[in-house]
N, C-alpha and C positions, 0 to 999 in steps of 0.2 A: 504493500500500500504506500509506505512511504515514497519510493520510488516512480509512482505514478504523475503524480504533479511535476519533476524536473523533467519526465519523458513531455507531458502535455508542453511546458515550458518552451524544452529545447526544440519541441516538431514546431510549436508558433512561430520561431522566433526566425526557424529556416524558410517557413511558408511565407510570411507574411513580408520576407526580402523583397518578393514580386513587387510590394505596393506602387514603393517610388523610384523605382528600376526606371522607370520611363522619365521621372522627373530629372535624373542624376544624370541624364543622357542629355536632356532636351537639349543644350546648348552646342550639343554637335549636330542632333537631328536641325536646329534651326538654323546652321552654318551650311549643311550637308545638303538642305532641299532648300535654303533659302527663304526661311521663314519667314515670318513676324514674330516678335518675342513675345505677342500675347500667347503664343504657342502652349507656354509652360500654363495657361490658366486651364486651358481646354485641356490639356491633356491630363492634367490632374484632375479637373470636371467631368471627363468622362471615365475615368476609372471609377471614380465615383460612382458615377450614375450604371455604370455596369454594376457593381456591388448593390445599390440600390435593389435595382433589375433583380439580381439575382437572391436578396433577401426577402422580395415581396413574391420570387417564384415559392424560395424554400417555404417563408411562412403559410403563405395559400397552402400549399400541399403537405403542411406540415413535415417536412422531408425529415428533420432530425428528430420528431419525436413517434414518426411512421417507422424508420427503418434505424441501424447498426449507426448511431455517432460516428462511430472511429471509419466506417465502410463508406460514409458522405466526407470524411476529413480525408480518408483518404485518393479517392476517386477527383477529387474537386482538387486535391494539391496536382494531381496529373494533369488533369485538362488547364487551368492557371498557368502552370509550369509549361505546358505544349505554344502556349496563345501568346503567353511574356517572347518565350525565343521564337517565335514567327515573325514577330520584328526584324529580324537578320535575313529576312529572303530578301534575294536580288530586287533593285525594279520596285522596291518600297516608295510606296506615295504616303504623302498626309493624312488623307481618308483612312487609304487602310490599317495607317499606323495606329491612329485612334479607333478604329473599328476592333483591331486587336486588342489593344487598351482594356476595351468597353466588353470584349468575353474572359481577360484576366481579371477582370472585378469581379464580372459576373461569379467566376469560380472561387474568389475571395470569403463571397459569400459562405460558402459549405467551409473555410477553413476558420473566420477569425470568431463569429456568432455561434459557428459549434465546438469551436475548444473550450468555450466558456461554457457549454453548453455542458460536455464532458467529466467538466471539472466542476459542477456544482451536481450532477450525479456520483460524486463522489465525495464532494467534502457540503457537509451542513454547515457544521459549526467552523468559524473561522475560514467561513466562502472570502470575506472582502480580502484579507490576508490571501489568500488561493489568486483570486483575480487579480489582486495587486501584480505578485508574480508574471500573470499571466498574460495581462495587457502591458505590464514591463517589457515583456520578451517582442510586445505586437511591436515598442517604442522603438528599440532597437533594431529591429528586423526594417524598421520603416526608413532607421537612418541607413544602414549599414549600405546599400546600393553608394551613399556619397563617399566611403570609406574604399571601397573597391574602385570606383572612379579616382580618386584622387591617387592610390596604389598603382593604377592599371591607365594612369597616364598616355603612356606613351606607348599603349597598348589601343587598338581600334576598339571603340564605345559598345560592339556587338558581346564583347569579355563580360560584359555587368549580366546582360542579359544571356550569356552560357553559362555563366557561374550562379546567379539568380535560381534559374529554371532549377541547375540541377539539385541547390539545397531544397527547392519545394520538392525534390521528388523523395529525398531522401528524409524529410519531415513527415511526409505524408506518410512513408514504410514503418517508420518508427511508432507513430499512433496507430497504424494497421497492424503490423504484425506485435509490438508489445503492449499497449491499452485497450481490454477487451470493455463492453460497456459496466457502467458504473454500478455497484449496489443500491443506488435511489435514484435509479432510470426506472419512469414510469411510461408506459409504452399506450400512443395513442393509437388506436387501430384503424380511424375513420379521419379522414381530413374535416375540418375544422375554419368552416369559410368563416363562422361568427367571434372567432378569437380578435378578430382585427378592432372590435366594438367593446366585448365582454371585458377583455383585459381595463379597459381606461374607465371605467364602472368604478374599478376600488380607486379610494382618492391616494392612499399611500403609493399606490404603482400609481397613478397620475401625477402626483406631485415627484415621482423619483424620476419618473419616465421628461416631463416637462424641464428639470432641473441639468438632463442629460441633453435635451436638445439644446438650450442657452450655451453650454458648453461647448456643445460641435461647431456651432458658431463661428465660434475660436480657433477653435483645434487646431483644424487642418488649414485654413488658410494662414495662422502662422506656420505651419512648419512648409507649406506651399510659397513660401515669402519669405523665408528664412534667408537663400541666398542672395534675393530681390536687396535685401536691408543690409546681407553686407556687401553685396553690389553699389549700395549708395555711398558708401563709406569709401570704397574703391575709386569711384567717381572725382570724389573731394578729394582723396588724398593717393594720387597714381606715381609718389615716387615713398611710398607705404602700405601699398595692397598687401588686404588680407587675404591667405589661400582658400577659396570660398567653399570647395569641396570638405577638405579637412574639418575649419570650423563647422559645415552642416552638420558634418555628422553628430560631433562633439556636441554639439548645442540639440541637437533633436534627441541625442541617443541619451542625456543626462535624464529625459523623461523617464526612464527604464529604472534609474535607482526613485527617482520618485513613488512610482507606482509602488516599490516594493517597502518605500518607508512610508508613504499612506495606509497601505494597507496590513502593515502591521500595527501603525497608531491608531488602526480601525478596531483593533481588536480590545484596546481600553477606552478610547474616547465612543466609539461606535460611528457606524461607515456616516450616519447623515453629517454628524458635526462635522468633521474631517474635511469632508465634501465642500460643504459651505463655507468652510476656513477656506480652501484652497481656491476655489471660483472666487470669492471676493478678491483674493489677491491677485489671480491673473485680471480679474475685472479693472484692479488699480492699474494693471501692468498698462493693458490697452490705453488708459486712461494718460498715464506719464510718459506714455513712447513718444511725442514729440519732444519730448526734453533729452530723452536718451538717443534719439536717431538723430539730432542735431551734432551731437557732440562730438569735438574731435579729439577728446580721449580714448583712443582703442580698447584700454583696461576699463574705463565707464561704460563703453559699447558692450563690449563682450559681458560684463560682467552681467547687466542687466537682459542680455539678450540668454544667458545661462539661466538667469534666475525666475523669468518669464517661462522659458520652455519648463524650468520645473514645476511651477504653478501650473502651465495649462495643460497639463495631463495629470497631478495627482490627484484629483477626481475621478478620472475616470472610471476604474476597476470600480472603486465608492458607488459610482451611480448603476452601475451594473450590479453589484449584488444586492441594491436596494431594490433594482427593476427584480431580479432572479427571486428573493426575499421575499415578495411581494407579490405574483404572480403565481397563477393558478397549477400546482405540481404537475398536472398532467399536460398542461401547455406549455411550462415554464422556459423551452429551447423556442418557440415560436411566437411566444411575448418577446425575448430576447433579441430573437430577429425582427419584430415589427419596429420595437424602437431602433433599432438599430436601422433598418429602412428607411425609418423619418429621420433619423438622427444622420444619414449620411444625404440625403437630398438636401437639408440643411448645408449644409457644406458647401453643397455645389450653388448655391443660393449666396453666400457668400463669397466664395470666390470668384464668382464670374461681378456680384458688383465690385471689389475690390480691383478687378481690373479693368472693369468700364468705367470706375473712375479713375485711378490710377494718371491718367492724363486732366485730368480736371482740379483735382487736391494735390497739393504739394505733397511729396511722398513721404517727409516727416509728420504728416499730419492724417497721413491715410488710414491708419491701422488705429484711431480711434474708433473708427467704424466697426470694430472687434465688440468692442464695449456692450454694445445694443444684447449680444446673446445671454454675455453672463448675469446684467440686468436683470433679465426676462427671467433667466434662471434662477436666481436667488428670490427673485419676487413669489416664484412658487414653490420656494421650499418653505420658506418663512412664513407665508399666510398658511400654512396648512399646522393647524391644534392638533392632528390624528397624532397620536405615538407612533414613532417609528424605528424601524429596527437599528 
């Protein structure tokens, strides 16, 4: 048993490289085809919206609580892993690039909503501490594509996405052939169209579930903009460029101890506090980044650009075992992906205004536009009197 969590861990952490494999690229695909640099919005918008896709198919058909967790985590790290390195065929256009993009998400879907899924049939007590870990490994996995870019240099861009594909495959074998399903896997037999409705009934999974979208907000267009900010910094200061690969990773991948120190301090203060502590602060963050992206102290930059990425993810795993906690047992992998559904369309809602304005707002001023999510978010954790786990 104990064993089982570092297995679910280390398969996330190989799967979920896929994410931003396209992003760690874009600035060659935009050299290579001649892009427009709005490139990197779309392309991270539509992975997106492919995971989207692919968690409103899973949820409709209830796929992870119809059939084998580990048999959807693993089948889904294959076909992700096949669609990521399809990227490399000759004769690659734009279109197709994101059309690929958009069925590597889709397969995202069966990897990042069912290892959580996984992992709370197996652990009750001390789930936020489990997810902590476990959306740790998603942080990392998500940076690590800018870690091999920056490595693999002076290696052609198609390296991220060979090396990518093949930790998904080799993630996905690890949950398939050593995590069999969990002892509090309850097995729905009938698909379950009215879950999309029933779930948002309890106000506790409403208010966790609502606190998680203000979050997503955030998320991912800072870590989609991470190199954007220290691109600006580069700008002002070209005979003192920062290595933008390197620091991405470092600054996205610090998320990963986050997660795993929230979700231990979840286990005494309990996951809502936690949660609300950390959203309020990345809320600040948004809030003061025109003071900090002005600055020409590199050590002020960086520092708060570290500190920000660790706020906007220690929440997360938090809002997740509130939504799992809270949510009906025999649904609880298809609650999971519903909010997860909403919670990633969110995303793509923010990132495409972030770069529709982008030309409009000075770009030290742009990422106050962050703000608005965690507002919303905290607004609904706070008004709700229910006890919460």
């Amino acid at each position: 048993m104990k064993w089982i969590l570092p297995l679910i861990v280390i398969s996330q952490f190989l799967c979920t490289s896929l994410w931003f494999a396209g992003n760690s690229i874009v600035s060659n695909l935009i050299q290579d085809l001649q892009l427009d640099d709005s490139f990197l919005a779309h392309i991270t918008s539509v992975i997106q919206f492919g995971f989207i896709s692919g968690t409103l198919f899973f949820a409709i058909f209830t796929i992870s609580d119809r059939y084998s967790p580990s048999l959807v985590f693993f089948i889904s790290s294959i076909m992700a892993g096949l669609f990521n390195i399809a990227i490399t065929l000759p004769e690659i256009t734009p279109t197709t690039i994101l059309m690929f993009r958009f069925l590597t998400g889709f397969f995202l879907a069966g990897i990042y909503p069912v290892g959580m899924k996984i992992a709370s049939d197996y652990y009750r007590k001390g789930l936020g501490k489990s997810l902590g870990f476990l959306v740790g490994a998603l942080v990392i996995g998500t940076a690590f594509p800018h870690l091999i870019k920056n490595y693999a240099s002076s290696l052609s861009w198609k390296y991220v996405l060979y090396i990518t594909s093949i930790l998904s495959l080799l993630g996905g074998s690890l949950i398939f052939l050593f995590v069999p399903n969990g002892p509090y896997r309850k097995i729905s037999s009938k698909m379950n169209f009215s879950a999309f409705v029933t779930v948002f009934k309890n106000n506790n999974f409403r208010s966790a579930a609502f606190g998680y979208f203000g979050h997503m907000w955030e998320l991912y267009s800072f870590w989609a903009f991470v190199p954007v900010m220290l691109k600006l910094y580069n700008t002002k200061h070209v005979n003192n460029e920062l290595p933008i690969a390197l620091l991405s990773f470092f600054i996205i991948a610090i998320g990963g101890l986050a997660c795993v120190t929230s979700g231990l301090l979840s286990l005494k203060l309990g996951p809502k506090k936690v949660a609300t502590a950390a959203l309020s602060l990345s809320c600040l963050c948004c809030i003061v980044s025109p003071l900090f992206l002005s600055t020409d102290s590199i050590i002020t930059l960086l520092s708060f650009l570290f500190f920000w990425s660790f706020v906007v993810i220690a929440d997360s795993p938090l809002f997740s075992t509130l939504v799992a906690q809270n949510a009906p047992e025999a649904t609880r992998g298809t609650s999971l992906t519903i909010v997860n559904c909403i919670g990633f369309a969110i995303t793509i809602i923010s990132i495409q205004t972030i770069n529709a304005l982008a030309n409009t707002i000075a770009p030290e001023y742009l990422y106050l536009l962050l703000a608005i999510g965690p507002i919303l978010g905290l607004t609904a954790l706070i008004k709700k009197s229910n006890k919460m786990y």
